[in-house]
Residue frames relative to the residue before (quaternion, step in Angstrom):
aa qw qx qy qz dx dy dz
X 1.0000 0.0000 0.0000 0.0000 0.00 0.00 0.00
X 0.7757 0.3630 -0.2214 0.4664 3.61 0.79 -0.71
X 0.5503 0.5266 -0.4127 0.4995 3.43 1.35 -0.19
X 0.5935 0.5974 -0.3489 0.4113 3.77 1.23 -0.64
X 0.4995 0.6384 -0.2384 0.5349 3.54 2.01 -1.51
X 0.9402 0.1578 -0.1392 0.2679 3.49 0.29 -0.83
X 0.3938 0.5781 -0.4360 0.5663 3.24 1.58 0.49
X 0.6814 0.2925 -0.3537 0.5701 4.16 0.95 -0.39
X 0.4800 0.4563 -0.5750 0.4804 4.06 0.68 0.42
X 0.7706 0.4000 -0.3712 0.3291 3.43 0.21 -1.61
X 0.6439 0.4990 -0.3680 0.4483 4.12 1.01 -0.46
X 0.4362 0.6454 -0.4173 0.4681 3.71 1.50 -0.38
X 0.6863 0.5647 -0.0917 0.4490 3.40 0.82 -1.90
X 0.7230 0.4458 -0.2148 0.4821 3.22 0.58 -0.68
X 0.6468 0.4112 -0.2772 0.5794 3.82 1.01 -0.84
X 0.5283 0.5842 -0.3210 0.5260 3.90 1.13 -0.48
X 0.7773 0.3732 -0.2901 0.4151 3.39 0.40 -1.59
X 0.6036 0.4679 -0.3892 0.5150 4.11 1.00 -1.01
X 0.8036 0.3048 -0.4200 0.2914 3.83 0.39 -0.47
X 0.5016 0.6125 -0.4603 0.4017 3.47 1.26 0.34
X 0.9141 0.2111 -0.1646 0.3047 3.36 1.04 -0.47
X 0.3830 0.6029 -0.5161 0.4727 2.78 1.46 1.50
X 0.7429 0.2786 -0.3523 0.4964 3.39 1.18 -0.29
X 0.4467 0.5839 -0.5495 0.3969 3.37 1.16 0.84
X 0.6268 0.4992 -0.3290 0.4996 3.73 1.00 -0.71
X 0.6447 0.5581 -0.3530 0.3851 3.48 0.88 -0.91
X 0.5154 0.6458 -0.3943 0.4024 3.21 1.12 -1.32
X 0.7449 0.5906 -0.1161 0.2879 3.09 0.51 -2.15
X 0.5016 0.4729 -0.3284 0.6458 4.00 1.40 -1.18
X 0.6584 0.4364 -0.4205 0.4464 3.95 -0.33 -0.75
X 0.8696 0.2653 -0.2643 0.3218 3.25 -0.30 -1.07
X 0.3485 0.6926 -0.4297 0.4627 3.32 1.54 -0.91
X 0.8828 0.3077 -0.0483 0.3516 3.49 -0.56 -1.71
X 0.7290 0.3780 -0.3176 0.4742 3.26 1.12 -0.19
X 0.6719 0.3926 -0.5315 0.3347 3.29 1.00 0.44
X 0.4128 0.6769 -0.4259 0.4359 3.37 1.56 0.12
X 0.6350 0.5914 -0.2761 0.4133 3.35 0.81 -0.49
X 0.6707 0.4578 -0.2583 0.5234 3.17 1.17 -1.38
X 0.7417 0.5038 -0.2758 0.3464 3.38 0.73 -0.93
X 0.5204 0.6339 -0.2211 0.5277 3.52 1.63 -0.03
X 0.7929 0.2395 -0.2538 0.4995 3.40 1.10 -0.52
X 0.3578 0.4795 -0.5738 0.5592 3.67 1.63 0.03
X 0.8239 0.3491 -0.2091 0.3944 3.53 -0.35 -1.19
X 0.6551 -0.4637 0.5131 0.3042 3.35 -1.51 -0.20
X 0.4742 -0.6866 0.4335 0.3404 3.51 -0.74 0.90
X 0.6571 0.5938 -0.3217 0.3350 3.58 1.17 -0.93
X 0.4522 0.7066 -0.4464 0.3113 3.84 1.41 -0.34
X 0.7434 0.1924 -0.2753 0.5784 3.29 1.07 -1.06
X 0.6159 0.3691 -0.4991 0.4850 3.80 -0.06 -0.02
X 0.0058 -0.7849 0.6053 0.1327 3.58 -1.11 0.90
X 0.2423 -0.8329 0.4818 0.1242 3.72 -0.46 0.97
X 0.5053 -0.4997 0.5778 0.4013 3.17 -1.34 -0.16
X 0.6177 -0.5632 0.3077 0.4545 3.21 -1.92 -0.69
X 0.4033 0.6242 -0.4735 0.4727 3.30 1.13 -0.05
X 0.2625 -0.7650 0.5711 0.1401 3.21 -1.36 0.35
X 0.7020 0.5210 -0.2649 0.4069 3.40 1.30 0.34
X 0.5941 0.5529 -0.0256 0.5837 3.10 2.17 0.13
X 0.1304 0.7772 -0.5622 -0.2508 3.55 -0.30 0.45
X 0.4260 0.6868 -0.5657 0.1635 3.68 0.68 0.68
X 0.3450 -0.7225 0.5991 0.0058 3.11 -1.38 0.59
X 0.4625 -0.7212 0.4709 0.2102 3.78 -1.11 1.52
X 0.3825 -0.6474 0.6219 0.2189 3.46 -0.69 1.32
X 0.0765 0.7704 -0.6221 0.1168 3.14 -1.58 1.21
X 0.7214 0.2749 -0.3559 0.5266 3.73 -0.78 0.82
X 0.6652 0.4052 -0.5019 0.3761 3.67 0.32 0.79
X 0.6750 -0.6147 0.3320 0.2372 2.71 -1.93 0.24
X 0.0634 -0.8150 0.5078 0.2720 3.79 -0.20 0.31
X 0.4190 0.6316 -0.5281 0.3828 3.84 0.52 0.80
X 0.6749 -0.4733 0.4105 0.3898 3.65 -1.09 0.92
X 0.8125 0.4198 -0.2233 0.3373 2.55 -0.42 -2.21
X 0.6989 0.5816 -0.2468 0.3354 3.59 0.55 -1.26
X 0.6669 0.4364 -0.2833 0.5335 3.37 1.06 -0.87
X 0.5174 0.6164 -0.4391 0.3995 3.86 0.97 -0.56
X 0.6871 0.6097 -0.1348 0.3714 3.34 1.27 -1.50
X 0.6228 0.5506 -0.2879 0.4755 3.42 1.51 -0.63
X 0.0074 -0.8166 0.5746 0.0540 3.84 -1.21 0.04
């Protein structure tokens, strides 16, 4: 009788535990993305996107390293 009790809790629990944490994640994508959003149209899209000066390019010129073998072996 109680093994019958607790095999329909632990499937209770289990449908309980999966619907808490899909609308915990959902919760979490919404607000997540919607405050990025909000914060994109108070602000300027370009705060988070950082470009170069070109405007057709987002590459950027690699500076402060070393272009010597031995030296780069030495790095980690």
């Amino acid at each position: 009788m109680f093994a019958r009790i607790k095999i329909i809790i632990q499937i209770f629990i289990r449908f309980i535990q999966k619907t808490i944490v899909t609308i915990s994640l959902f919760l979490i994508y919404v607000f997540g993305f919607g405050v990025t959003i909000i914060f994109m149209m108070l602000f300027n899209r370009d705060i988070l996107i950082s470009r170069s000066d070109k405007k057709d390019t987002f590459w950027g010129k690699a500076e402060d390293y070393e272009t010597d073998i031995e030296r780069s072996l030495r790095q980690s």
